[in-house]
N, C-alpha and C positions, 0 to 999 in steps of 0.2 A: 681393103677388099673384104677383109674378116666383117668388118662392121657391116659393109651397106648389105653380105649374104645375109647377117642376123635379120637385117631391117626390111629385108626379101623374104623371109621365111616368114615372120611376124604378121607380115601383108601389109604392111604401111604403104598406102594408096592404091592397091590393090582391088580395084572394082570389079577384078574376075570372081574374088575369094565374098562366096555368102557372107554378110552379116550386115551392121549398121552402116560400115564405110560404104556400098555396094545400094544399100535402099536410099541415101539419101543423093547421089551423088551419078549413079548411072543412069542415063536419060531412055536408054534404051532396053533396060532391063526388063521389062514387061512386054517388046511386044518382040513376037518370036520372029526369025529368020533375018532381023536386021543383025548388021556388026555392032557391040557397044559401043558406045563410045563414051568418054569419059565429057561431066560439066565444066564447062568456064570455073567454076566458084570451088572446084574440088581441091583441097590438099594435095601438091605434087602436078597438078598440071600443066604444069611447064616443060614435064617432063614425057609429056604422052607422044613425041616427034620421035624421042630416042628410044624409048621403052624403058621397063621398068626396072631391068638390072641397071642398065647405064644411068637412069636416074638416081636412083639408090646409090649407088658411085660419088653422082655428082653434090647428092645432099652430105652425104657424111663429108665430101670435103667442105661444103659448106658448114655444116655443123663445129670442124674443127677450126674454121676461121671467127666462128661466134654468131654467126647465122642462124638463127634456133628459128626457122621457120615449118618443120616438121612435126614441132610440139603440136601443131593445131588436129595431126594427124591420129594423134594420142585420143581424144578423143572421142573415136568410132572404133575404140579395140574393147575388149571383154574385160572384166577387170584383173585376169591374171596376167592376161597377154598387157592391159597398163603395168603392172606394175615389172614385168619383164621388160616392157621398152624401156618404163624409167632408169634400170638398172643398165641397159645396154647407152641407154643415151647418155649417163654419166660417165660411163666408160669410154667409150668415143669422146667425150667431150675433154676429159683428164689426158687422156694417152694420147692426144694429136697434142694436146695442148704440151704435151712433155716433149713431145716428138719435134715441133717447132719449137720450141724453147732452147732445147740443144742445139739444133741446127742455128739457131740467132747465135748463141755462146760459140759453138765451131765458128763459124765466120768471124766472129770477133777474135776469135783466138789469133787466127791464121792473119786478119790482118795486124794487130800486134806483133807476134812475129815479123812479119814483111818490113813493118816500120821501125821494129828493134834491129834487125839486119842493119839497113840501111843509117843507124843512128851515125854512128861512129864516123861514116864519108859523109854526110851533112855537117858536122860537126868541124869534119877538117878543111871542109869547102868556104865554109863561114870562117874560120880563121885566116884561111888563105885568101876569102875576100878584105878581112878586116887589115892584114899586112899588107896587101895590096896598096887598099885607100889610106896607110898610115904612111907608104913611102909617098904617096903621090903630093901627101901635105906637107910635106918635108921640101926646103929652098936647097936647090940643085947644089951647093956652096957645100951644105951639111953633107948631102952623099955621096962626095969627090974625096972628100977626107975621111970619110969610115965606110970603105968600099965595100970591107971583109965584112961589115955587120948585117949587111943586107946581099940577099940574092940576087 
């Protein structure tokens, strides 16, 4: 949530906020009394159904699965506000990526665990299969006379 507020205040796709993103990209920005509306060809239009926070939402979780379709958005910013997103977009990009990366390691852990639990009665299952099919090969003759050696 921290990240896509940055990437909200920044204006990334933001056709309301004056500047270069807003003149090349709003179709409606010159003529007065219509609603804007954003272009086909804009950065983030996919996201004009849900609006711009939940879009913002939905890119940083893309961005943290590798998705880097927001760089195109980079730019139509001023070069402070570039070099501000570069700096947040690395960041988003490191901290999801550590963020899934332990969540992979949890999971593996847990199932490890699960399957060291259960080592030991696999173990005794498979011997007691293998005694099993070791009486069974054995002539009825041999287990009449060593009763006590077998169960």
């Amino acid at each position: 949530m921290l990240f896509s507020l940055m990437y909200g205040v920044l204006g990334i796709g933001n056709y309301k906020l004056y500047g270069a993103f807003r003149d090349n990209f709003d179709i409606n920005a010159k003529k007065p009394g219509l609603k804007p509306e954003l272009n086909d060809g804009a950065p983030g239009v996919e996201y004009k159904k849900i609006g711009l926070f939940f879009g913002n939402i939905l890119q940083t979780v893309r961005i943290s699965m590798g998705d880097f379709g927001v760089i195109s958005a980079a730019d139509y910013l001023t070069a402070e506000e570039n070099y501000l997103f570069w700096f947040i977009w690395l960041l988003t990009a490191v901290i999801t990526c550590i963020i899934f990366l332990n969540f992979i390691v949890a999971e593996a852990s847990a199932s490890y665990t699960e399957v060291s639990e259960q080592l030991e009665n696999y173990i005794q299952q498979q011997r007691a299969s293998l005694v099993a099919e070791a009486e069974g090969l054995l002539p009825q003759p041999y287990k009449l006379r060593h009763q006590d050696d077998y169960p």
